[in-house]
C-alpha positions in Angstrom: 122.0 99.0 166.8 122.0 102.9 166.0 123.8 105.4 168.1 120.9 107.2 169.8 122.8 110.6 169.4 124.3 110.3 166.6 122.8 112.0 163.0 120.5 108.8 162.5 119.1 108.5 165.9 118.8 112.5 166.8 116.5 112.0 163.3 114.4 109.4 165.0 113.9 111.4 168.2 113.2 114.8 165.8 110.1 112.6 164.5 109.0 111.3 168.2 108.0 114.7 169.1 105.5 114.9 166.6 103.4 111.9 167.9 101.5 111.5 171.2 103.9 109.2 173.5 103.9 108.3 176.7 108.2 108.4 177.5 109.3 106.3 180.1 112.6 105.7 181.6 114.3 102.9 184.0 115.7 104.2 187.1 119.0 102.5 188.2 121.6 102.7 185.6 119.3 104.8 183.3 118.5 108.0 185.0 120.8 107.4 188.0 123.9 105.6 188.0 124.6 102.5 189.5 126.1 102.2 192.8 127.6 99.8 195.1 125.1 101.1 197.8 121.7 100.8 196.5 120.5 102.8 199.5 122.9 106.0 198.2 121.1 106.2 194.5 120.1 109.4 194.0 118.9 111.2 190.7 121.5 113.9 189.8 120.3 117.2 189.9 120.9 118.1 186.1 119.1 115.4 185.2 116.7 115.7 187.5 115.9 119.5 185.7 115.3 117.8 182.8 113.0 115.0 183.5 110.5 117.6 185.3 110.7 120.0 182.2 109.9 117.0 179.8 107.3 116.2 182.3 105.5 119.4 182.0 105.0 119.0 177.9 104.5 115.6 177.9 103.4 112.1 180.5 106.8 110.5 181.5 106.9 107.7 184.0 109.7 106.0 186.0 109.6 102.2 185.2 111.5 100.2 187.8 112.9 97.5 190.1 112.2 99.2 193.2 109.1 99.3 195.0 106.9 103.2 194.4 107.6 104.3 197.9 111.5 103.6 197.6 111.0 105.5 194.5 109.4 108.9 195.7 112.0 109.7 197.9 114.7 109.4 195.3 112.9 111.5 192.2 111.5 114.8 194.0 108.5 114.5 192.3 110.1 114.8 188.7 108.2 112.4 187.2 104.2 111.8 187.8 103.5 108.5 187.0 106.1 106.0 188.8 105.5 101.8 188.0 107.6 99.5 190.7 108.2 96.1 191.5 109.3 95.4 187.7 105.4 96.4 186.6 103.3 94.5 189.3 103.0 97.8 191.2 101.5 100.7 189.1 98.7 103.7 189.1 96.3 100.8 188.0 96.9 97.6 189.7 93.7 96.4 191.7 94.3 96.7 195.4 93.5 93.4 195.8 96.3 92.0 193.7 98.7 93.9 195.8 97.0 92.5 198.9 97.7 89.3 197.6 101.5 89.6 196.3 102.1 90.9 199.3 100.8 88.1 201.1 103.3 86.2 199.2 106.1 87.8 199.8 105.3 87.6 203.6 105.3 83.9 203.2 109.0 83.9 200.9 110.3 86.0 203.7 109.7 83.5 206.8 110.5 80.9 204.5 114.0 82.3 203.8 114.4 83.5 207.2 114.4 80.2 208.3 114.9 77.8 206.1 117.6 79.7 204.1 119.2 82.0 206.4 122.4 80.0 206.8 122.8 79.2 203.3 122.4 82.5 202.2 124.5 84.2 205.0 127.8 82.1 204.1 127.1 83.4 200.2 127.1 86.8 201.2 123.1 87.1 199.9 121.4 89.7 201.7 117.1 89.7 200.6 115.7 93.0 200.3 111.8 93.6 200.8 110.3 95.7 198.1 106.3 94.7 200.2 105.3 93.2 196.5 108.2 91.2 195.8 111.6 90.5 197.2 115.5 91.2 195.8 117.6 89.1 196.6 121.2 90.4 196.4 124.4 89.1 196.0 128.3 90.5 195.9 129.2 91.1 192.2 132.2 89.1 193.0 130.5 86.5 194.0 131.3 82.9 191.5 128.4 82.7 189.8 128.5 79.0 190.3 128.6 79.4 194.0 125.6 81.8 193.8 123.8 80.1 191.0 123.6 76.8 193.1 121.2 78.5 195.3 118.1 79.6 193.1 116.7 75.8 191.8 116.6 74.6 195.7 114.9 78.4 196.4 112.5 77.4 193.9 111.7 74.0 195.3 111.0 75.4 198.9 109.0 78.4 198.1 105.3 78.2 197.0 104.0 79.3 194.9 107.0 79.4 192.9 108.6 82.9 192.0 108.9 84.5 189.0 112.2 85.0 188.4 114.4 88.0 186.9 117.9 88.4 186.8 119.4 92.0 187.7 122.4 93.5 188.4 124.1 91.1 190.9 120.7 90.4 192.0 117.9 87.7 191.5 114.4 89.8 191.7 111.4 87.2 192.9 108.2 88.3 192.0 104.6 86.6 192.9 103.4 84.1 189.5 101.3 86.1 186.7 101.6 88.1 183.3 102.4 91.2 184.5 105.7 92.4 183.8 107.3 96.0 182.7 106.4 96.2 179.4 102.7 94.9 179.8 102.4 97.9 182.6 103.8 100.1 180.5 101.5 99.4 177.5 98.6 99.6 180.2 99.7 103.0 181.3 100.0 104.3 177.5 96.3 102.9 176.5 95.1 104.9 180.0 96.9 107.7 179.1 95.7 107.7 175.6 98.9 108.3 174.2 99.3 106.0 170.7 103.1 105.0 171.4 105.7 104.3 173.7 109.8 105.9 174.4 111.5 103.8 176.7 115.2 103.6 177.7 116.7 101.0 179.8 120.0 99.6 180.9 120.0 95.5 181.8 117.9 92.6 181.3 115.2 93.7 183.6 114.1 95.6 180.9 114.3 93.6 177.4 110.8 92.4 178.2 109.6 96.4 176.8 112.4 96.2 174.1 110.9 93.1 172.7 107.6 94.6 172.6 106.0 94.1 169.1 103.3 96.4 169.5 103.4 99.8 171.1 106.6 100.6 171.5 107.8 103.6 169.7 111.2 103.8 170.3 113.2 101.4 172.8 116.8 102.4 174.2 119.4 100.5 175.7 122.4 102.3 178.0 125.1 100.2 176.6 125.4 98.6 173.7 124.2 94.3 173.9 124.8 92.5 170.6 121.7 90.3 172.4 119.2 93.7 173.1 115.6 93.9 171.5 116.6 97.5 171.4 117.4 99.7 168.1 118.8 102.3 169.6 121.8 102.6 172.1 123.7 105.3 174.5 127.2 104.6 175.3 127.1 106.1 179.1 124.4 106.6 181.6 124.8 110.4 181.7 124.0 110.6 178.1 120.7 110.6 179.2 120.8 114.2 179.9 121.7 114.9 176.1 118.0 112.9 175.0 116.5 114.7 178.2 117.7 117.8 176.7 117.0 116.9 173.2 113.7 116.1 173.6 112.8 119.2 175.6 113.9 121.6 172.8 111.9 119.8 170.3 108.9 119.5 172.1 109.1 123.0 172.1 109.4 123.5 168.2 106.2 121.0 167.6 103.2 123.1 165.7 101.2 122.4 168.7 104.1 124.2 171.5 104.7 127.1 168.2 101.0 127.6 168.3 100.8 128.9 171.5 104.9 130.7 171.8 104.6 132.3 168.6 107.1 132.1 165.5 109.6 129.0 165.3 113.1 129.9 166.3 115.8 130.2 163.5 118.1 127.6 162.8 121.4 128.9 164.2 119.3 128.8 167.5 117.7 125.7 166.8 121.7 123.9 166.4 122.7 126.0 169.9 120.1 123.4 171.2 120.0 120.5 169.7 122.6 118.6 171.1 
């Protein structure tokens, strides 16, 4: 894997800005950091300065877990296109397969409401609704044995049978089908008519866009996985800011941006910048 900011990687990024991409980013643990409380993630405000000046020269979209409308009231409108529910939920998915997943869900819920509810009670699982799929959530220190034992006798009860996708310290069950993040992410790029895709990421929720063979531009993982599709690495979540910042600056110095500010900034000003 190559250091996203070091020599090597800031030249990959320098040669992104020349081509028409469509950069998206996970949310938790990528553009926010993790927390304890899921219900306390907010974007940081630095960061979140960024992302809308990116947005402005280019189409960025907020890939994640969490269902859209969890997902407005953390963002403040930084980003315009937002994809939840790990890619079932997105600008183009028919109304009519959201009717139906939630439908689903609605079923998984009374079914672990009553069914399960003891079990998961005395292992400390709590199930979060996202409308269009369900989280279910379990203490990090948690065995995993103890936890594990739960999800093949889930599977057994609940019909149809989930989709399922690990997270962090969470099992994500999602209605049966194709979709995924990295298909809704390709679908967004084709709409968009952009010819490639930037994404960073941070956990296994995400490898199914870094092990896209077509498409993808340039895939990022926060924290470095000997086991990652991705090429490129950052070592800490708020390193995103640096490739926020990066980006922004040479957007700007693209012939297209020079064409309409005028001459090209010299190249002591250019290394003030580039970080």
């Amino acid at each position: 894997m190559i250091y996203l900011l070091s020599d090597d990687g800031r030249q990959a990024l320098r040669a992104l800005a020349a081509k028409p991409l469509l950069y998206a980013f996970d949310f938790d643990g990528t553009l926010a950091p993790l927390s304890a409380d899921r219900n306390a993630v907010t974007l940081p405000p630095t960061i979140a300065e960024w992302l809308r000046e990116l947005s402005t020269r280019v189409p960025c979209a907020i890939i994640s877990g969490r269902a859209c409308a969890d997902l407005e009231g953390r963002i403040n409108r930084t980003a315009p296109y937002l994809i939840g529910n790990h890619g079932l939920e997105s600008p183009l998915t028919p109304q009519s397969t959201l009717r139906w997943a939630e439908g689903i869900c609605t079923a998984w819920k009374e079914t672990l409401a009553t069914v399960f509810a003891p079990s998961l009670k005395d292992r400390g699982i709590t199930v979060e609704d996202k409308r269009y799929s369900l989280t279910l959530h379990y203490s990090a220190s948690e065995s995993g044995h103890n936890t594990g034992m739960a999800w093949p006798a889930l599977l057994h009860h609940l019909s149809p049978a989930p989709r399922l996708i690990a997270g962090h310290a969470s099992i994500n069950l999602l209605p049966p089908g194709q979709y995924g993040k990295g298909q809704a992410a390709l679908a967004l790029m084709t709409h968009l008519r952009r010819t490639g895709l930037f994404f960073i990421g941070d956990d296994q929720t995400d490898e199914e866009v870094f092990a896209l063979r077509e498409g993808l531009a340039m895939g990022v993982r926060v924290g470095r996985d000997q086991g990652t599709k991705a090429a490129y690495y950052l070592r800490r979540q708020h390193e995103i800011e640096d490739v926020l910042r990066f980006l922004v600056h040479r957007l700007d110095r693209t012939p297209e941006a020079l064409g309409h500010q005028g001459s090209p900034s010299n190249d002591s000003h250019e290394a003030a910048h580039d970080v």
